[in-house]
C-alpha positions as CSV (number, residue, x, y, z in Angstrom):
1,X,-61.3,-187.0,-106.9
2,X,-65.0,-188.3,-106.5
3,X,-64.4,-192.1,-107.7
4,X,-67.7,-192.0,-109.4
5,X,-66.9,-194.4,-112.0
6,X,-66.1,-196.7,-108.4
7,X,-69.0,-200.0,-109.2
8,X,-70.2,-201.1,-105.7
9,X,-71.8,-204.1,-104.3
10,X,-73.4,-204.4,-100.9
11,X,-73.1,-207.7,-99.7
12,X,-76.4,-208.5,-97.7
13,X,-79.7,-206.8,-98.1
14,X,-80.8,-206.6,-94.1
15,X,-82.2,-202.3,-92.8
16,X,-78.0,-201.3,-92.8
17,X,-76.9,-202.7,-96.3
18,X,-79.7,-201.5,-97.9
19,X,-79.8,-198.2,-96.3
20,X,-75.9,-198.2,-97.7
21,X,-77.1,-199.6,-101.1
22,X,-80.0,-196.1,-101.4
23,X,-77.2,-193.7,-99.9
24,X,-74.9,-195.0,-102.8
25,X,-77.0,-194.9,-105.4
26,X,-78.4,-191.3,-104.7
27,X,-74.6,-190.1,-104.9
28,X,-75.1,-191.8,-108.6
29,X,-72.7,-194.6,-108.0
30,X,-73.8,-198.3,-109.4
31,X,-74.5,-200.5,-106.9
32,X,-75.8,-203.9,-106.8
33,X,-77.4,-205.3,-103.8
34,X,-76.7,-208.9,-102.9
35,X,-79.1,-211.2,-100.6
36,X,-78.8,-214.9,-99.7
37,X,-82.2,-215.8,-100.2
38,X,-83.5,-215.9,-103.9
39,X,-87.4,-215.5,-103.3
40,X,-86.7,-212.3,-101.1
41,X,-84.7,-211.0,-103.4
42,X,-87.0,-211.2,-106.3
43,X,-89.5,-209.9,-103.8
44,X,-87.6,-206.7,-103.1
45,X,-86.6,-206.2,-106.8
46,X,-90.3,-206.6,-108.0
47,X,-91.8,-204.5,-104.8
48,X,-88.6,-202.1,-105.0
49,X,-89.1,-202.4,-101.3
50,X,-87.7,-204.2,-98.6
51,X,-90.5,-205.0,-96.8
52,X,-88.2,-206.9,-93.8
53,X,-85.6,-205.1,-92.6
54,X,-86.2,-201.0,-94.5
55,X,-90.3,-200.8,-95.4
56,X,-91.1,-197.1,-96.2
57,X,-88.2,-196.7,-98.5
58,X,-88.2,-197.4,-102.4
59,X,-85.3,-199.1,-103.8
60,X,-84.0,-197.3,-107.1
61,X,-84.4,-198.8,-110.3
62,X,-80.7,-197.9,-110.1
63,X,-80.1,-200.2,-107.4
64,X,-79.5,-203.8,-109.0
65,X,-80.4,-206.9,-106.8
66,X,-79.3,-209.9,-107.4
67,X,-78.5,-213.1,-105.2
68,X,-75.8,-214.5,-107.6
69,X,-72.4,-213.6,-105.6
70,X,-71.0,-214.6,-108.8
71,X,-72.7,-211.7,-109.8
72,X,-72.0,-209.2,-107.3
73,X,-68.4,-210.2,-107.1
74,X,-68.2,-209.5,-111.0
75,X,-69.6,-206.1,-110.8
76,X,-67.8,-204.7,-108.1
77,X,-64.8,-202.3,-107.8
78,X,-65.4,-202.2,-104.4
79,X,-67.6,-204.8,-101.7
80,X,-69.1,-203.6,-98.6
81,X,-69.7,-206.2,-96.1
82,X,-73.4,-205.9,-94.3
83,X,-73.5,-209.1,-93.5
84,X,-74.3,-210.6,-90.0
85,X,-71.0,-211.3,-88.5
86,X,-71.8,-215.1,-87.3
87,X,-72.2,-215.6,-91.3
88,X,-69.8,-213.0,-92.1
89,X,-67.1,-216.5,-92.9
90,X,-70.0,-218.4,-94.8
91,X,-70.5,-215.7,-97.4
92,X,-66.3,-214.8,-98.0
93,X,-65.6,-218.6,-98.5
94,X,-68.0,-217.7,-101.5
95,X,-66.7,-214.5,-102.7
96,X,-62.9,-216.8,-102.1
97,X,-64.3,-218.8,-104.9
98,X,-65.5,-215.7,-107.2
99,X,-63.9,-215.9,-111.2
100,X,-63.3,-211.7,-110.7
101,X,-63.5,-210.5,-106.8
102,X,-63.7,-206.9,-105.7
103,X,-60.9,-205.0,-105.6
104,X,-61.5,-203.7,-102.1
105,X,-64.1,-204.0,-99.2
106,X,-65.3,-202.2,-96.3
107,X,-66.8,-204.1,-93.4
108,X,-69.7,-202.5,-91.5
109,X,-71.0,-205.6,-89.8
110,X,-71.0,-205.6,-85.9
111,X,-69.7,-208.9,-83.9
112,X,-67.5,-211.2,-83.0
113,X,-67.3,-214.7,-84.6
114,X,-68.7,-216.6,-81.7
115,X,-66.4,-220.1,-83.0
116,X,-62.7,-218.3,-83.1
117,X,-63.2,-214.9,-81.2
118,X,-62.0,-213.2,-84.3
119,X,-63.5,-209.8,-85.4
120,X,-64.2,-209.5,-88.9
121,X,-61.3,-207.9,-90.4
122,X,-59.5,-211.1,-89.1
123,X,-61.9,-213.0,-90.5
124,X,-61.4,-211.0,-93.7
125,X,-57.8,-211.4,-93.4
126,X,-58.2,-215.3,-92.8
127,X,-60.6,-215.9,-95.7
128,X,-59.2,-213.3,-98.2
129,X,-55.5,-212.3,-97.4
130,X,-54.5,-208.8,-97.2
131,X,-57.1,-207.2,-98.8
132,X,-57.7,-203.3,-99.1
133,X,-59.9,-203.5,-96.0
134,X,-61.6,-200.2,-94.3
135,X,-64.5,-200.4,-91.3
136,X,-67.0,-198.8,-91.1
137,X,-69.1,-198.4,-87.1
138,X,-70.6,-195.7,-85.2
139,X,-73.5,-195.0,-84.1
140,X,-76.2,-194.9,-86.9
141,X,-80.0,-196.5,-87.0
142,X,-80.6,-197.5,-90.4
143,X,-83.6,-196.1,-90.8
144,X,-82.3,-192.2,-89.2
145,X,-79.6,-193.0,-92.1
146,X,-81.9,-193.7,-94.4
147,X,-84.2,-190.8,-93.6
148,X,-81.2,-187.9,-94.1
149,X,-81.0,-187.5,-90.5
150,X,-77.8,-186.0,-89.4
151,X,-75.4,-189.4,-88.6
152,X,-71.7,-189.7,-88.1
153,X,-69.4,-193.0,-88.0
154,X,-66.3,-194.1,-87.4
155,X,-64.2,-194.9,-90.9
156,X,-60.6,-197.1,-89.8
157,X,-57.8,-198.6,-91.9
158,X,-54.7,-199.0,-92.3
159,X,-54.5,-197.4,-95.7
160,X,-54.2,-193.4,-95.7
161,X,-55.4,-193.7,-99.6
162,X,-58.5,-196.0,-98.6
163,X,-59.9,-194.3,-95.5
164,X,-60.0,-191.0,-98.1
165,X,-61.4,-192.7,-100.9
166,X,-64.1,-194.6,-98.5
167,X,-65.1,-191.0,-97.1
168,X,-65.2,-189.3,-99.8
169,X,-67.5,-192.3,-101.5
170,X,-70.0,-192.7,-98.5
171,X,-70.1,-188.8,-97.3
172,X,-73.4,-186.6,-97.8
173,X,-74.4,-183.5,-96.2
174,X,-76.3,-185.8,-93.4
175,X,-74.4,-188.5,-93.3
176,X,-70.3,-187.8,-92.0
177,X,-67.3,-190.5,-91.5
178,X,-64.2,-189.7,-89.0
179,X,-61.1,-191.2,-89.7
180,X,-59.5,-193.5,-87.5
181,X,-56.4,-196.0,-87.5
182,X,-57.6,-198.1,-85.1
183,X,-59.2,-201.2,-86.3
184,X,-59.7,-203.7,-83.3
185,X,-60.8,-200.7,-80.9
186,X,-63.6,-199.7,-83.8
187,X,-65.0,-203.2,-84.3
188,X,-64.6,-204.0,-80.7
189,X,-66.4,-200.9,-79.7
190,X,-68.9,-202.0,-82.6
191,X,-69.3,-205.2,-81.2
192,X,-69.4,-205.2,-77.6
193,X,-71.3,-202.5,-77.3
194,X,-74.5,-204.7,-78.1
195,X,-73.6,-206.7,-75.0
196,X,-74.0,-203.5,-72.7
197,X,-77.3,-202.7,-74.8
198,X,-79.3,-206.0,-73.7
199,X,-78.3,-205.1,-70.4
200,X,-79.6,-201.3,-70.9
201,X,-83.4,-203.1,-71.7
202,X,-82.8,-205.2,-69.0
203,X,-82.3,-202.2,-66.8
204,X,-85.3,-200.9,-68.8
205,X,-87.4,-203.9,-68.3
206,X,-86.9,-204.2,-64.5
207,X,-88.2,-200.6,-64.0
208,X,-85.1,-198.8,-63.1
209,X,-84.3,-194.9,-64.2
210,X,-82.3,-192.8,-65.2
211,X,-79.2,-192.7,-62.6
212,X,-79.0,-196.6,-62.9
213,X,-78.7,-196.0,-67.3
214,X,-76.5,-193.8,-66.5
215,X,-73.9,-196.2,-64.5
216,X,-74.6,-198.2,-67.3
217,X,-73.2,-195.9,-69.8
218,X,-70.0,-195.0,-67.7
219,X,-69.1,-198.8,-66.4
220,X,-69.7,-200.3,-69.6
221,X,-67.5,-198.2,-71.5
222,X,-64.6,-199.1,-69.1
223,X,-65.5,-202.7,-69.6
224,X,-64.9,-202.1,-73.6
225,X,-61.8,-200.3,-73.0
226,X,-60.6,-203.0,-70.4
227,X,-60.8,-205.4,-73.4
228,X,-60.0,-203.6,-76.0
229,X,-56.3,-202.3,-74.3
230,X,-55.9,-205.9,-73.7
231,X,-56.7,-207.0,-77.7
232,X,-54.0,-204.1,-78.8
233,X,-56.6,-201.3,-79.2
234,X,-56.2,-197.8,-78.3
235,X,-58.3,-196.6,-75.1
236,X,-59.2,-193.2,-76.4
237,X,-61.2,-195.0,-79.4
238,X,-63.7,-196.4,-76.9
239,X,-64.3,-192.4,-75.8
240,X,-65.6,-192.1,-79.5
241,X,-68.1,-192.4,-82.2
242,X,-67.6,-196.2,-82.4
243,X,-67.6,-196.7,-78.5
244,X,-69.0,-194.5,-76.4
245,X,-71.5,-192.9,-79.3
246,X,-72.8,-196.2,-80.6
247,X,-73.3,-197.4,-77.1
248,X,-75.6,-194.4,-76.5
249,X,-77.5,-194.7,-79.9
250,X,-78.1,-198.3,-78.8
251,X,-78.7,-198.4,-75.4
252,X,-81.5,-195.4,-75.9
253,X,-83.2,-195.8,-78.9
254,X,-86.3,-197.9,-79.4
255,X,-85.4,-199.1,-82.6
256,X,-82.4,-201.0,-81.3
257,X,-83.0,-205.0,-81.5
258,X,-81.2,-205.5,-78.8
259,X,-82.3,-203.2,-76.2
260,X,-85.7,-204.4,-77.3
261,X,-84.4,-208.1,-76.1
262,X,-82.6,-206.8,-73.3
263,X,-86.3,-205.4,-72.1
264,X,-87.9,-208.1,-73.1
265,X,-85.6,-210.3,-70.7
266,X,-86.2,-207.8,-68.0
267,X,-89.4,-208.7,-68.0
268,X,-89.4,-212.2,-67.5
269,X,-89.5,-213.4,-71.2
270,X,-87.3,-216.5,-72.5
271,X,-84.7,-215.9,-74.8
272,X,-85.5,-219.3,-77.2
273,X,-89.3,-217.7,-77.6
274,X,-88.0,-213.7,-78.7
275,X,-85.7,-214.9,-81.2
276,X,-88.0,-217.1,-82.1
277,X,-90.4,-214.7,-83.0
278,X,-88.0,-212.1,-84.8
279,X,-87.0,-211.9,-88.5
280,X,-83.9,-209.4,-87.2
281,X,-80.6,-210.6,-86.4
282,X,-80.0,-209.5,-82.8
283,X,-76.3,-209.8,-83.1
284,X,-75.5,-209.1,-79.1
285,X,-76.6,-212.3,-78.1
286,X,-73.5,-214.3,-80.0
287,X,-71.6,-211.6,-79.4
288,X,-72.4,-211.9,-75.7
289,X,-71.2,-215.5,-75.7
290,X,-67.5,-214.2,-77.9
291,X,-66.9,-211.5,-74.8
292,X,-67.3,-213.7,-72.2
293,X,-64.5,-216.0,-73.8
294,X,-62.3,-213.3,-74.3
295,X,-62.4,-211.4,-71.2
296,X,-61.6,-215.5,-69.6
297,X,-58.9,-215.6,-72.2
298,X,-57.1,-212.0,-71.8
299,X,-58.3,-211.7,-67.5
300,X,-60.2,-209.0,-68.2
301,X,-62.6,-208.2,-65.5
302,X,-66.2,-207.3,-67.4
303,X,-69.1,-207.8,-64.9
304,X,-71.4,-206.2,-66.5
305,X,-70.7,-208.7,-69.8
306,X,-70.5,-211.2,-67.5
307,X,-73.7,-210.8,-66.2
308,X,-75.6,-210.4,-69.6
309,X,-74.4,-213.6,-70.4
310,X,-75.0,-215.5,-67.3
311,X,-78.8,-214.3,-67.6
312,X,-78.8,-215.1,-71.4
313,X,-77.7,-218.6,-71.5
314,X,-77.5,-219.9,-67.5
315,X,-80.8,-218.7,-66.2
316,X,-79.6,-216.4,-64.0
317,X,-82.2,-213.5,-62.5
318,X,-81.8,-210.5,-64.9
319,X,-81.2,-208.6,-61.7
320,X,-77.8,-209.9,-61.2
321,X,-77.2,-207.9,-64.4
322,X,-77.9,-204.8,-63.1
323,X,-76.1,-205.7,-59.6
324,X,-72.8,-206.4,-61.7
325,X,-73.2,-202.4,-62.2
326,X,-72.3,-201.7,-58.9
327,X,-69.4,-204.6,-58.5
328,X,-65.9,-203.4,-59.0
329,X,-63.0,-204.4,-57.2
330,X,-60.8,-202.9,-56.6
331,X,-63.3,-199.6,-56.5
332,X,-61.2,-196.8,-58.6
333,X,-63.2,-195.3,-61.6
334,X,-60.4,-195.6,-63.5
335,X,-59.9,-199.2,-63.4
């Protein structure tokens, strides 16, 4: 079964929705692309470019954009969620009050609600009920996506029937989904792994190499495992494409937002003045503030979160960061 007769809408138009939106429509499903803000949407329907988040890529004529969630909710067989996760509540309290609502929905937004400490499928749960819900995370740049370079993710539900129907919707010859049941341990791995990325460009900024990245890599994957056993998620999911493999993607590439912040911090630039002076979303700095409540809540030891945050919103010398590293007691690798 293909499910093309499945009509999607993509629920926010930033570099990943609308990298979803073009994949979608070149398989020849219909998709509508949703954004908050009127004026930009025209701007992207009458440029059939978003100019933003995804310039260099035309938007389809097939490829409907609209900023009625009215609208999208109408049209849609199926939602997927690209929204930023701290307004990932705002926009389902909409689609709550939709005359027809989607008959399914797939999140691939990355975060923790920085208010409750939920992650978005409890937020979906909390704002929708129980909903057909799948997730989508792993490691994948938009615009790599976007330009058919060979990408794999991370695909969890609960739902046998919806994990096969989501792969077989979203899968091209470049761009791969592996199934997975666990859906705290692939948000969570989503989510935190942001945290250990600012801390990557902060390693970046401060001049350090390659042996100090790489005790990056292997501490801050315990720390997401630490929590995420602690939250009900299974260890092993940290060791894949949603944890360990989006951590990579994120911590080395220069296109990621918040290694780019991370490096900027490194280098002695305030936080208020860089987001400030970015259009982008850099969803690791909420998310910093979420982890550091919930590694308090479930005493969880996470240094190396710990730190981020401390130099994010206390003032402390970004080279505390990279000292929280090295600090580990008691000092097992496995622990």
């Amino acid at each position: 079964m293909l499910y093309k007769d499945t009509k999607i809408s993509v629920l926010g138009d930033g570099g990943w929705g609308t990298t979803l939106a073009l994949l979608l429509a070149e398989k020849g499903y219909g998709v509508r692309l949703w954004g908050a803000f009127p004026k930009y949407t025209e701007e992207i329907s009458r440029k059939r470019e978003n100019i933003k988040f995804l310039p260099g890529f035309r938007i389809p004529e097939s490829v409907h954009l609209t900023s009625d969630i009215q609208e999208a909710c109408r049209h849609a067989d199926m939602a997927i969620l690209a929204v930023p996760a701290q307004f990932m509540r705002s926009v389902l309290k909409k689609v709550r009050k939709a005359k027809e609502r989607p008959l399914s929905y797939v999140s691939v937004a990355k975060g923790i609600e920085k208010k409750s400490l939920k992650i978005m499928s409890e937020v979906v749960r909390e704002e929708l009920g129980r909903v057909p819900l799948g997730v989508i995370s792993g490691p994948c740049i938009a615009r790599e996506v976007a330009c058919k370079m060979p990408s794999a993710a991370s695909v969890a539900s609960k739902s046998p029937e919806l994990l096969k129907k989501i792969r077989k919707i979203f899968e091209t010859d470049s761009f791969t989904l592996f199934e997975n049941d666990d859906i705290v341990g692939v948000e969570l791995g989503g989510s935190i792994k942001n945290v250990i990325a600012i801390c990557s460009g902060i390693v970046e900024g401060l001049g350090f190499g390659s042996n100090t990245r790489a005790v990056l890599f292997a501490r801050g994957v315990a720390e997401m495992a630490r929590l995420g056993q602690a939250m009900g998620a299974q260890r092993e999911t940290f060791m894949g494409l949603s944890g360990l493999g989006d951590l990579a993607t994120t911590c080395l590439s220069p296109q990621s937002r918040n290694r780019w912040l991370g490096e900027e911090i490194g280098q002695g630039r305030a936080l208020k003045t860089l987001l400030k002076g970015t259009e982008m979303i850099v969803e690791g700095v909420a998310t910093a503030e979420a982890v550091y409540q919930l590694a308090k809540k479930h005493k969880v030891s996470m240094p190396i979160s710990e730190a981020v945050y401390h130099t994010l919103f206390r003032g402390e010398d970004p080279r505390q960061a990279v000292k929280a590293l090295m600090r580990r007691e008691p000092y097992r690798e496995n622990q």
